[in-house]
C-alpha positions in Angstrom: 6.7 -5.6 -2.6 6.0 -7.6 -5.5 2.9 -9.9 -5.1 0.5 -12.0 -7.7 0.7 -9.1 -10.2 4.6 -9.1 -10.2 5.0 -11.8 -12.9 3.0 -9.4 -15.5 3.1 -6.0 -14.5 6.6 -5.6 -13.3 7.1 -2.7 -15.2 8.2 1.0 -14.8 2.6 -0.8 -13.0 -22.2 1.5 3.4 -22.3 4.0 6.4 -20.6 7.2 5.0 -18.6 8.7 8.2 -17.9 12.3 7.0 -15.4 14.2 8.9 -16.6 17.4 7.2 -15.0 20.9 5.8 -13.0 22.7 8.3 -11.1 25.9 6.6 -7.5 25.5 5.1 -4.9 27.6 7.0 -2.0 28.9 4.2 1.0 29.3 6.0 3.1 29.8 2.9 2.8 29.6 -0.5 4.0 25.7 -0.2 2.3 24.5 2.9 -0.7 24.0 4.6 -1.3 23.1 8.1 -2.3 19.0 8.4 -4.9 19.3 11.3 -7.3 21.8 8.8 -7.0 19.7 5.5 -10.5 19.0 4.5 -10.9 15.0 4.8 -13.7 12.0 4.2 -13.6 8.9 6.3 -14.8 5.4 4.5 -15.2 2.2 6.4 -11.8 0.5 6.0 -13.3 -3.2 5.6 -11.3 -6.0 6.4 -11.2 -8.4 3.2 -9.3 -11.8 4.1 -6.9 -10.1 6.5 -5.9 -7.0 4.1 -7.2 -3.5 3.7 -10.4 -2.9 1.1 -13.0 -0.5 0.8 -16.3 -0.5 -0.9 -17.1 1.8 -3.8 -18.9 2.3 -7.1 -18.2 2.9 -10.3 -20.7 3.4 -12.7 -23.4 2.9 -10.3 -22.2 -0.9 -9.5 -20.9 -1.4 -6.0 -17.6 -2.9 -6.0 -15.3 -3.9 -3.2 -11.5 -2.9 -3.8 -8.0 -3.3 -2.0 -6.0 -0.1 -1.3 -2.6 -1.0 -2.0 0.1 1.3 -1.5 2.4 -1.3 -3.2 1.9 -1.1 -6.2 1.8 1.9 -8.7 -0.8 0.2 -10.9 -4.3 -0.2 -10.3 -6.2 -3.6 -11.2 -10.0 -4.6 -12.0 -11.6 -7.7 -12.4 -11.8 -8.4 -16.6 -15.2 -9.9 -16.6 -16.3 -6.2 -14.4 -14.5 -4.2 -16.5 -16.3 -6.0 -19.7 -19.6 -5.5 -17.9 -19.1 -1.9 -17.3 -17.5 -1.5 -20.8 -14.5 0.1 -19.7 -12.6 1.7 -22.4 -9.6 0.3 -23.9 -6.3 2.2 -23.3 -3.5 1.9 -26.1 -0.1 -0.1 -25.4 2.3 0.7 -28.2 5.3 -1.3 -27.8 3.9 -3.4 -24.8 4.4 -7.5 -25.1 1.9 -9.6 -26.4 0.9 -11.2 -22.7 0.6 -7.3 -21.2 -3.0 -7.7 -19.8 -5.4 -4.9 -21.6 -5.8 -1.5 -19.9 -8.7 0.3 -19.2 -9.7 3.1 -18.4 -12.2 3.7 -15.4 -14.5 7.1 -14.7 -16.0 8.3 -11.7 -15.0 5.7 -9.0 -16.9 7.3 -6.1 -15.9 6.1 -2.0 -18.2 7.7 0.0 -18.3 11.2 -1.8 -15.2 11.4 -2.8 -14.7 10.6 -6.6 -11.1 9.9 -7.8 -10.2 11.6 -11.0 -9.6 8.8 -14.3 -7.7 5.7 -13.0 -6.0 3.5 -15.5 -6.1 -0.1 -14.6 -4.9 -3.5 -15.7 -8.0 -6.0 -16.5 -7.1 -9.3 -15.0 -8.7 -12.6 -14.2 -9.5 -11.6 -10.5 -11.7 -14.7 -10.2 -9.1 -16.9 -11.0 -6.4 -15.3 -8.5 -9.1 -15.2 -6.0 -10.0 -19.1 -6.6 -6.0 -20.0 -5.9 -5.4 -17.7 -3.3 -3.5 -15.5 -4.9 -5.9 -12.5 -4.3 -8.5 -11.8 -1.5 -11.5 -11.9 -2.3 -12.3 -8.0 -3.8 -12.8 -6.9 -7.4 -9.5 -5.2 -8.1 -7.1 -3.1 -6.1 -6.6 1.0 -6.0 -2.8 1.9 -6.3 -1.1 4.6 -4.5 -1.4 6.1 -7.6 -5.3 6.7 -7.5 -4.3 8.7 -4.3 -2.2 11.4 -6.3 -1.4 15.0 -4.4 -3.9 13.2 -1.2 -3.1 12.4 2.5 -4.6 9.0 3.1 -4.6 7.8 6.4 -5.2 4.3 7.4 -7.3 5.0 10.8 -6.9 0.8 11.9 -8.2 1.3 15.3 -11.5 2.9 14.3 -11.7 0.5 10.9 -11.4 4.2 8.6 -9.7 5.1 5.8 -9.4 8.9 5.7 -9.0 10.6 2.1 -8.1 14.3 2.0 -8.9 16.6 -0.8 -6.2 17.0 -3.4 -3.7 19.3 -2.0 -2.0 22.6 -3.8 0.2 22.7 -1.2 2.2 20.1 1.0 0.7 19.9 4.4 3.2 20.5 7.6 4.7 17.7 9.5 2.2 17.2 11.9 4.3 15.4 14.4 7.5 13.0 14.0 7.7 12.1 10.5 9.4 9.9 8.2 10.4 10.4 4.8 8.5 9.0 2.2 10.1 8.0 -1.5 9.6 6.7 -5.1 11.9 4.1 -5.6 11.6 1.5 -7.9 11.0 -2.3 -6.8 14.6 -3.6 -7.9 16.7 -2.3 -10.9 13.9 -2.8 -13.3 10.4 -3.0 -11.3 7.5 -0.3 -10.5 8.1 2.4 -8.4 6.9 1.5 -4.5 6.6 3.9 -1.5 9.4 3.9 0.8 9.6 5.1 4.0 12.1 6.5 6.6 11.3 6.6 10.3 10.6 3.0 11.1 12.8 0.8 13.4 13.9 -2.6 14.3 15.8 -3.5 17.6 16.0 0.6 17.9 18.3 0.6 14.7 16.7 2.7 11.4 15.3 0.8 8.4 14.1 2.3 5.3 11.1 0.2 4.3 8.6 0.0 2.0 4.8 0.6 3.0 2.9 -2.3 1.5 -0.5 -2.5 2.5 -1.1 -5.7 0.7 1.3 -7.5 2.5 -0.3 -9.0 6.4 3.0 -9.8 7.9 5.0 -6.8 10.0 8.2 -6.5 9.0 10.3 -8.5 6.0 13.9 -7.7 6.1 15.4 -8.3 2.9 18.9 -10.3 2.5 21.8 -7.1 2.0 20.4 -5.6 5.3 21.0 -8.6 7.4 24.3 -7.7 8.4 23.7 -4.3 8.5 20.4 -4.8 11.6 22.9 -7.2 13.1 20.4 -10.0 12.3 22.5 -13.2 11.6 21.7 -15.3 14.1 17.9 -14.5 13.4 17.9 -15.0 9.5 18.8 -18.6 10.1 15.5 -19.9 11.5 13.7 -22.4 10.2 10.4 -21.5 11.3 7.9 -20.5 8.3 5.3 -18.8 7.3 3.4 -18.9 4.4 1.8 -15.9 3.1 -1.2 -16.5 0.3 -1.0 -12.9 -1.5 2.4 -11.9 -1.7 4.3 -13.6 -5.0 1.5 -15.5 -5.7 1.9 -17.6 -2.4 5.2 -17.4 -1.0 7.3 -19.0 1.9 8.8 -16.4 5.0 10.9 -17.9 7.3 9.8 -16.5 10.5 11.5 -15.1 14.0 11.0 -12.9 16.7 12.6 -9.4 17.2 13.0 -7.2 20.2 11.1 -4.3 18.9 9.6 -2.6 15.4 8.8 0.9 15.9 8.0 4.1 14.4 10.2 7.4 15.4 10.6 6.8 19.0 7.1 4.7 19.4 6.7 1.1 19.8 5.3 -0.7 17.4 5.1 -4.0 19.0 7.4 -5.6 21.1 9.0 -9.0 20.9 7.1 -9.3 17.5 7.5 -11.7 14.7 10.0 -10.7 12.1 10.2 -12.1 8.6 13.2 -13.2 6.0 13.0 -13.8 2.5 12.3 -17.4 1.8 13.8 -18.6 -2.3 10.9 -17.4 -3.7 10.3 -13.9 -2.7 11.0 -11.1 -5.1 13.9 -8.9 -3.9 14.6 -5.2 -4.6 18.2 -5.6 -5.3 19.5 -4.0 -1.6 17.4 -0.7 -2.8 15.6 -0.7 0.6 15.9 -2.9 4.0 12.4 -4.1 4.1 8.9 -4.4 3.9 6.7 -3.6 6.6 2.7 -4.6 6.7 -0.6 -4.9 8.2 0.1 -6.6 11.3 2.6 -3.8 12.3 0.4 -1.0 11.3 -2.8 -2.0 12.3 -2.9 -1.0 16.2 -2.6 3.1 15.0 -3.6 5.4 12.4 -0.6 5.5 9.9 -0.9 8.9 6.9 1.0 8.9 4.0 1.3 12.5 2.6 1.4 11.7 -1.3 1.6 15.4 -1.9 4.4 17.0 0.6 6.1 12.9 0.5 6.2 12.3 4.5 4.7 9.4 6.8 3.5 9.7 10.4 1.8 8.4 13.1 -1.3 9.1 15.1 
């Protein structure tokens, strides 16, 4: 969803644990078989509740979030200064767009992403009002391009195939997984088929910058049967999504995945007045504390999610 960055890029923006190189089956000439991709594993650290990983760029070790919602990468001004980043032109961009740089050879573990553009932004600040854990910028799903990256919560790994020529198979029971934009005018997110609430389907975005489980967004209400529910006055308060937002807070039955539980009786969320919306685009949002008891991959190559 929309979180600290929304306001200005809402646009259309360690011990090494290798898993080694096992051979690449072709089956056809436009997939490959999942279990034999070639993979690395990082330590997936655990920065203020959300998902972060160390790595280096230009030999300075850095700590980063891996957000999945977002399509633009950020870094820390002061770092990117420091490191003297190159400059990326903006033709036509507003005044108050924050620079753009353009960052070589960000290594995690011994995998080295190809050029990343970023946003330069006052980290420190955001960090200082809680508006940001405390890392030096986030990787986007971008940065992931043509990659299966799996979030291994259970064994604190994030997984990071090799680019892919070919979309993997569907390991298993899959969801769908789409580019949709964040409302009628915001970045394109990572949506996802094959999640549940109550046993009824939701499509939901994948937001790995966002610690609740599942937000469900005001035009699905009716839809999940979930009047009653959405008039609770319980709250939560969530520090890095909107820049510090309200969620009022309830309890569901079940969330799940395919036909696997999730959780049950967990908390659910509703959008308090200040929480962006994606104009009925997508049900909901779902987060760390749903995801984190398995290993969730999202295939940004062959565009399916599944569980393991």
């Amino acid at each position: 969803m929309a979180k600290f960055r929304a306001p200005i890029l809402n646009k259309g923006a360690v011990l090494l644990s290798k898993l080694g190189w096992i051979a690449v089956l072709v089956v056809t000439a436009s997939s490959v078989l999942m279990a034999e991709v070639p993979q690395t594993a990082v330590p997936l650290l655990d920065c203020d509740g959300l998902p972060c990983v160390e790595a280096t760029i230009g030999g300075k070790t850095v700590r980063l979030g891996i957000d999945t919602g977002d399509e633009a990468s950020v870094i820390d001004g002061k770092l990117a200064a420091d490191l003297k980043l190159a400059e990326l032109a903006q033709e036509g961009a507003p005044a108050s767009t924050p620079k753009a740089v353009k960052i070589e050879g960000i290594k995690l573990g011994d995998v080295e992403l190809p050029m990343q553009e970023a946003y330069a932004l006052d980290i420190a600040r955001y960090v200082q009002n809680k508006q940001m854990p405390p890392i030096d910028g986030t990787l986007a799903y971008t940065a992931f391009k043509d990659r299966v990256l799996t979030f291994d919560w259970p064994h604190h790994l994030l997984k990071i195939s090799a680019p892919l020529s070919a979309s993997p198979e569907c390991p298993g029971k899959c969801g769908e997984l789409s580019l949709i934009t964040f409302g009628k005018k915001g970045p394109h997110i990572v949506v996802a088929t094959g999640f549940t609430l109550n046993g009824k389907p939701v499509t939901a975005q994948i937001d790995s910058m966002y610690s609740g489980t599942m937000l469900i967004y005001p035009t699905s209400v009716e839809k999940l049967g979930l009047e009653k529910d959405a008039k609770t006055e319980s709250k939560r308060f969530f520090n890095y999504t909107d820049g510090g937002v309200d969620m009022m807070e309830a309890s569901a039955v079940s969330e799940g995945f395919e036909s696997d539980l999730l959780a049950k009786n967990p908390h659910l969320y509703f959008a308090g007045p200040k929480v962006h919306l994606p104009d009925g685009l997508f049900d909901a949002t779902v987060g760390v504390e749903l995801m984190q008891g398995s290993a969730f991959s999202l295939d940004l190559k062959g565009m399916k999610i599944w569980k393991s």
